[in-house]
C-alpha positions, 0 to 999 in steps of 0.5 A: 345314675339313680337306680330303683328298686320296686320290690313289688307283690304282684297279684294274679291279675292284669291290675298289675300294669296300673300297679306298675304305672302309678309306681312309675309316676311316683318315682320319675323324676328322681330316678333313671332306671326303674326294676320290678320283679319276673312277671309283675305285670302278671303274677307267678302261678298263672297257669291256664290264666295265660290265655287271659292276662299274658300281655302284647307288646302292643298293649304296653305303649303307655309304658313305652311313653313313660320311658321317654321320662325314665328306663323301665324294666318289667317281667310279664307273661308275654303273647308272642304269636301262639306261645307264651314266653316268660320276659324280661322288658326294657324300655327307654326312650319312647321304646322298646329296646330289649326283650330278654325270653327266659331260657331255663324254665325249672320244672321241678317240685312246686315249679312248673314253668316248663309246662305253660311256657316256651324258653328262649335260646340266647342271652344278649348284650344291648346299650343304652346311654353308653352302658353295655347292659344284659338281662337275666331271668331268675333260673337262668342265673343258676347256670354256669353256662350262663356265666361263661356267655355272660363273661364274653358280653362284658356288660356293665349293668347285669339286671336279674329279675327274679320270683323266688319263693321262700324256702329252707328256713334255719336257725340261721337265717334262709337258705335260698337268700343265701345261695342267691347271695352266693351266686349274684356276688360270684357273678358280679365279680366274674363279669366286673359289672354292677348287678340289680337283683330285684325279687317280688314278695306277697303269697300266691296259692301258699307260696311265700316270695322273699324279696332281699332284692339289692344292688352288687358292686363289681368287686362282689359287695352288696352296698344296697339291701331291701328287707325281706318279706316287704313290698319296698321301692327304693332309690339309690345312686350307684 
């Protein structure tokens, strides 16, 4: 299976799904799955312009039609009748075949999710070409509870899409890669499933995103690493 990596810096603009589309169209015919970041077809810091670029399902059918070509995976703000929900989107096959709703949305410091958002209440295990699959959103990674579910899915593939902002920088590299580093191989090793973790870069109102997204082996070793703070789309064979 060829697997893609779009570490991508989303702007705070509904651009964002051309972005998305002209990267699609580049990559389709070496590639079986592509992954972009939490909320790449919106940006992170919305806020009040939720009410003008969060996305309908409807409003995605070109990249239902390209999933006839290659799986797609997208983060979006997301109408869902009169609230709006931070997903996770997969395509395949002409179609949509899971939408992921984020659960633990942080609301605390620089993050304000809780306040614009509604969270979901479950994670879910789907299949696609006889792999078991299951998506995560960002914070929702960072909870033990969510680890035992996990476990009892038993997927194959775990896909984590992620908006990290940098922080705790040191002389000895960045904190917050290392505790996501910590807990992707924990995970990964926990579950005996491959697992894609992609984070976006670029800056948003003085935020910094990281990216380092990368693809974990189910013994818990990174085999596949993008660089930090770069826009990169890679494909790797897994």
């Amino acid at each position: 299976m060829r697997v893609t990596l779009a570490q991508t810096s989303p702007k705070l603009s509904r651009s964002n799904l051309e972005d998305v589309i002209g990267i699609i169209n580049s990559i389709k015919e070496r590639s079986d799955l592509v992954v972009f970041p939490e909320l790449s077809l919106s940006g992170y810091l919305l806020q009040d312009k939720l009410y003008e670029d969060a996305w309908s399902i409807a409003e995605l059918k070109e990249l239902s039609q390209l999933s006839h070509e290659i799986d797609i995976v997208v983060g979006c703000a997301l109408k869902d009748n009169n609230v709006f929900r931070n997903a996770a989107l997969y395509f395949s096959g002409g179609k949509l075949v899971s939408k992921h709703i984020k659960v633990h949305l942080p609301n605390y410091g620089m993050f304000e999710e809780a306040r614009y958002f509604e969270g979901g209440d479950m994670f879910e295990a789907f299949n696609v070409d006889d792999k078991v699959i299951s998506m995560l959103v960002c914070e929702d990674l960072w909870h033990e509870s969510v680890h035992k579910e996990l476990i009892e899915r038993d997927p194959d593939l775990i896909i984590v899409l992620v908006a990290s902002p940098a922080r705790g920088f040191s002389d000895d590299g960045l904190k917050i890669e290392e505790k996501w580093y910590e807990i992707i191989k924990q995970v990964a090793s926990e579950c005996c499933a491959q697992l894609l973790f992609v984070n976006r870069v670029g800056f948003e109102d003085g935020l910094g995103f990281w990216g380092g997204s990368c693809i974990v082996e189910e013994d818990g070793n990174i085999t596949h690493k993008l660089p930090l703070f770069e826009k990169n789309i890679k494909t790797f064979d897994i």
